[in-house]
C-alpha positions in Angstrom: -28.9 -34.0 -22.5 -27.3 -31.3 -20.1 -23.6 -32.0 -19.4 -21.6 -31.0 -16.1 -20.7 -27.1 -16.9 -24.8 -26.9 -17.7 -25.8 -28.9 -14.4 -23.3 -27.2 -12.2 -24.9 -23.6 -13.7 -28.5 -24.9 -12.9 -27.1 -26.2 -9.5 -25.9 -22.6 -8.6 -29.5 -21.3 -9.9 -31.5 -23.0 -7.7 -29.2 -23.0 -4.9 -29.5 -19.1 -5.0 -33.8 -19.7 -5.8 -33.5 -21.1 -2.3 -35.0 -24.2 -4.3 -33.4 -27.0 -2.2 -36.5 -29.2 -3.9 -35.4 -29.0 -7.5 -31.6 -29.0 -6.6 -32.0 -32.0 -5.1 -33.9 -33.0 -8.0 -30.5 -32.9 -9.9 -29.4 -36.1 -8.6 -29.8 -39.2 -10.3 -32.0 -41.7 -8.2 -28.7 -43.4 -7.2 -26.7 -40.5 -6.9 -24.5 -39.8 -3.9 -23.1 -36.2 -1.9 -19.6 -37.3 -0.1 -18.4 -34.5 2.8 -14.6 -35.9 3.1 -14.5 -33.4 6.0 -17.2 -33.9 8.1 -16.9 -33.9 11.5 -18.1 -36.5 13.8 -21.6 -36.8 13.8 -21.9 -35.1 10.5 -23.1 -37.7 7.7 -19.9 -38.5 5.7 -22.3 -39.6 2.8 -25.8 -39.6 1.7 -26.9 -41.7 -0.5 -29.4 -41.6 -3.2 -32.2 -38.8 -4.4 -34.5 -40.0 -1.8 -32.0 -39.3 0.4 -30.8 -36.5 -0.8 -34.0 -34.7 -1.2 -34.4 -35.5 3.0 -30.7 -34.7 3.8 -31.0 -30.8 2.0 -35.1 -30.3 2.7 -34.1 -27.9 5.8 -31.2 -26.2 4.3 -32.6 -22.6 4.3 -34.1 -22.8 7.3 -30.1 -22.8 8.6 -28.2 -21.2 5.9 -29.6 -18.0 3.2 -27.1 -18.0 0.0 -27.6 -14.4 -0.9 -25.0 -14.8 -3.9 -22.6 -16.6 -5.0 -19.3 -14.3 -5.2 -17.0 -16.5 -7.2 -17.2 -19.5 -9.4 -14.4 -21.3 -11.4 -15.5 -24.9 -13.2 -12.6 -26.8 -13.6 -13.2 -29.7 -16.7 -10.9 -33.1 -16.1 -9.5 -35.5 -18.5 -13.5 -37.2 -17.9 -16.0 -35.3 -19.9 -18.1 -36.2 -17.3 -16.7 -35.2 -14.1 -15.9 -31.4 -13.4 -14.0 -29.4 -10.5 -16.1 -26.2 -9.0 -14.2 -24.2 -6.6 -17.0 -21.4 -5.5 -17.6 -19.1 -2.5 -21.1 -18.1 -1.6 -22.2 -15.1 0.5 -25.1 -15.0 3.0 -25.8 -15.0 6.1 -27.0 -18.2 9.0 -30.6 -18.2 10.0 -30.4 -18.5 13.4 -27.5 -16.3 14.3 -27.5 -14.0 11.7 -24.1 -13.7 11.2 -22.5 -13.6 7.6 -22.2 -17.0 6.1 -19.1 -16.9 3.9 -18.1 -20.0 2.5 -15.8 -21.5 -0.2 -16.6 -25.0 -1.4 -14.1 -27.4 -3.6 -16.7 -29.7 -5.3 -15.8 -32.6 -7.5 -19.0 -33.5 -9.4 -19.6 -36.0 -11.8 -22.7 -36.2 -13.9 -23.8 -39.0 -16.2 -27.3 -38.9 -18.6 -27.4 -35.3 -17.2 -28.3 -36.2 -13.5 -25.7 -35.7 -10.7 -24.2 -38.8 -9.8 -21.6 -38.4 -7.5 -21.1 -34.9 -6.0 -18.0 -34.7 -3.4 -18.5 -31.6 -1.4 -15.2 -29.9 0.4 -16.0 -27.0 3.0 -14.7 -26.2 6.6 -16.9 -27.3 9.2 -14.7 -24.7 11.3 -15.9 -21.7 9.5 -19.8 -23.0 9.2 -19.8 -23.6 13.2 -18.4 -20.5 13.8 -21.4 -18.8 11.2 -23.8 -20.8 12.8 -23.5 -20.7 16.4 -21.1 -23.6 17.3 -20.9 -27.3 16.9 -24.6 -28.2 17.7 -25.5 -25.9 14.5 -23.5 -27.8 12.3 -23.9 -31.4 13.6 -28.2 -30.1 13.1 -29.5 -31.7 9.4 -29.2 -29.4 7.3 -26.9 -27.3 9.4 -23.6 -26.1 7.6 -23.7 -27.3 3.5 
């Protein structure tokens, strides 16, 4: 059974495989992605795989993760919950401009499927990478 450090290292794998399919796949079938930050119009949560599968299935057609430029995992007083503060560097599809982004994630994983991931970003900085508010407010559009 994978723990959190192990997920959150496949996670980043896939994420740079441009494999939105199998890092979806990470999340338990009742598993849920919270964006505390999201502005209106932007889902606030997604639940479920199902969903989350459908919520990430257009990611790279908006954003392309080249690499990720730091990474810090953060374990908590719960063996099963873990803090990743990480930046990723790439650039938006559809303006081409450099995506740079730095993400405070609070993920907890249970049976070694992600069941809660909380996702903190700047919707300011993603607009701005992606060509204004109706790239981010797009599925898909600023994660």
């Amino acid at each position: 059974m994978s723990g959190p450090t192990e997920v959150v290292d496949r996670a980043m794998e896939l994420l740079l495989a441009h494999d939105m399919a199998g890092f979806a796949a990470l999340w338990a079938p009742d598993g849920t992605i919270e964006f505390p930050f999201a502005p209106e119009g932007y889902p606030q949560r997604v639940e479920g795989r199902a969903a989350v599968t459908e919520y990430l299935r257009d990611y790279t057609d908006h954003v392309d993760v080249r690499a990720i430029t730091e990474r810090t995992v953060r374990r908590t007083e719960d063996p099963e919950v873990v803090v990743v503060e990480f930046a990723v560097d790439g650039a938006a599809v559809r303006t081409g401009r450099p995506y740079r982004m730095r993400y405070i994630c609070v993920i907890t994983v249970r049976d070694g499927e992600i069941a809660a991931y909380r996702d903190y970003w700047s919707p300011l900085a993603a607009a701005e990478a992606l060509g204004g508010a109706d790239g981010l407010a797009s599925p898909g559009g600023a994660r």
